[in-house]
C-alpha positions as CSV (number, residue, x, y, z in Angstrom):
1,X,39.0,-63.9,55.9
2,X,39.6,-62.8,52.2
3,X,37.1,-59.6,51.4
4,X,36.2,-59.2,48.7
5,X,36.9,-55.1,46.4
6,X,33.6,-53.3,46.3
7,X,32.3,-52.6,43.1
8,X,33.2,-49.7,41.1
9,X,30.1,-48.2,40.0
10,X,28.5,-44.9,38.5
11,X,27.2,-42.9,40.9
12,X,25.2,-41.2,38.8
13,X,22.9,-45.0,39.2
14,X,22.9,-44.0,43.3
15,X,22.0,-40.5,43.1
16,X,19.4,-40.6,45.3
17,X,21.4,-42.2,48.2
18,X,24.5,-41.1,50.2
19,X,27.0,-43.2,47.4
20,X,29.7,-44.1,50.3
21,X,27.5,-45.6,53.0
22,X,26.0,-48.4,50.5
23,X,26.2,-51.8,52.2
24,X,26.8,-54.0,49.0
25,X,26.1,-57.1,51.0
26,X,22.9,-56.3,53.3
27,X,21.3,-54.4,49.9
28,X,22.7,-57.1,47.4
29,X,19.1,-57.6,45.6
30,X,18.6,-54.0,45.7
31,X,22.0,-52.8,44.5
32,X,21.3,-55.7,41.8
33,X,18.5,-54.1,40.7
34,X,19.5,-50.6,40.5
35,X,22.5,-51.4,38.2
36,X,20.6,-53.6,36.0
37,X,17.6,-51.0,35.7
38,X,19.9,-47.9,35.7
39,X,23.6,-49.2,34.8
40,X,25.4,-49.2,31.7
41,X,27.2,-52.4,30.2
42,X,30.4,-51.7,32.7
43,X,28.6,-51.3,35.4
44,X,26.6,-54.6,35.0
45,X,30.2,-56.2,34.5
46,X,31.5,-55.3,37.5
47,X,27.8,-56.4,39.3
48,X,28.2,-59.6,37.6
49,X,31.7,-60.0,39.0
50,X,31.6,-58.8,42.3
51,X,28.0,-61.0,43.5
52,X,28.3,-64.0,40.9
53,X,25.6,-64.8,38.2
54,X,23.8,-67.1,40.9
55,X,23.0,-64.2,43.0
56,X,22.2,-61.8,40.1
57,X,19.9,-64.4,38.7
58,X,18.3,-65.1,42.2
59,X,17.7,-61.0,42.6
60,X,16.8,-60.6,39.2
61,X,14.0,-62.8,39.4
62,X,12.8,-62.0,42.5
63,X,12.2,-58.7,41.5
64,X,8.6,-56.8,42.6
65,X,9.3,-54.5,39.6
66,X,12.2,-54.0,36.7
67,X,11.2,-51.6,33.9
68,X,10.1,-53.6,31.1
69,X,13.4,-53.0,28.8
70,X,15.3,-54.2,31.6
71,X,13.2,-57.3,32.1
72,X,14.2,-57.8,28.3
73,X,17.7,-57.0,28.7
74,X,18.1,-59.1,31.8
75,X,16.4,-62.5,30.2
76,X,18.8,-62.6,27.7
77,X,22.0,-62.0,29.7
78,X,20.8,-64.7,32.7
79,X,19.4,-66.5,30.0
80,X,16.1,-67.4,31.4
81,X,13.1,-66.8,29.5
82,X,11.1,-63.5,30.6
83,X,7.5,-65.7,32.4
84,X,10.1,-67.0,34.9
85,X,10.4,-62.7,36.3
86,X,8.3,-62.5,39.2
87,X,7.8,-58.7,37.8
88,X,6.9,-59.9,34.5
89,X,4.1,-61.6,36.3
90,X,3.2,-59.3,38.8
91,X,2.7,-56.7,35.2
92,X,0.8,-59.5,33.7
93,X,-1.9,-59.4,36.7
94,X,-2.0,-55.1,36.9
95,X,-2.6,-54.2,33.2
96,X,-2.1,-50.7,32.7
97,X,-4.6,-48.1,31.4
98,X,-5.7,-48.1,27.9
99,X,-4.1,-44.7,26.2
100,X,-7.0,-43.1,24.6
């Protein structure tokens, strides 16, 4: 069976996590989401690479929440427009707070 290299990401993404015991298969949509929300370009790369952009799109969105920069960012690298986010949505139905 050929295995596929882990990832090589920042740890500084993980830092609230013990970085060596990460199961980048069980966590896929989690890990996804993480680099997307917290990686830089390389990082995304090397997501991109390691899960395939069927199972970055799938994660991405499936997503209860991405920050709303990311939500941006990720649209135009999966190429889907930002309605089709299940967190888009989900922000759409909780409006926050006015700021007064």
């Amino acid at each position: 069976m050929d295995k596929k290299a882990k990832p090589i990401f920042d740890k500084r993404i993980f830092w609230d996590v013990d970085f060596d015991l990460i199961d980048y298969n069980a966590k896929a949509n989690w890990v996804i989401e993480r680099v997307f929300s917290r990686g830089d370009v390389e990082d995304i790369r090397q997501c991109r690479r390691y899960y395939g952009d069927e199972k970055v799109t799938s994660a991405l969105l499936g997503a209860k929440y991405l920050p709303l920069d990311t939500i941006y960012f990720a649209s135009a690298i999966i190429d889907k427009p930002i309605h089709d986010f299940r967190c888009f949505t989900l922000r759409q139905l909780n409006p926050e707070l006015f700021p007064y």
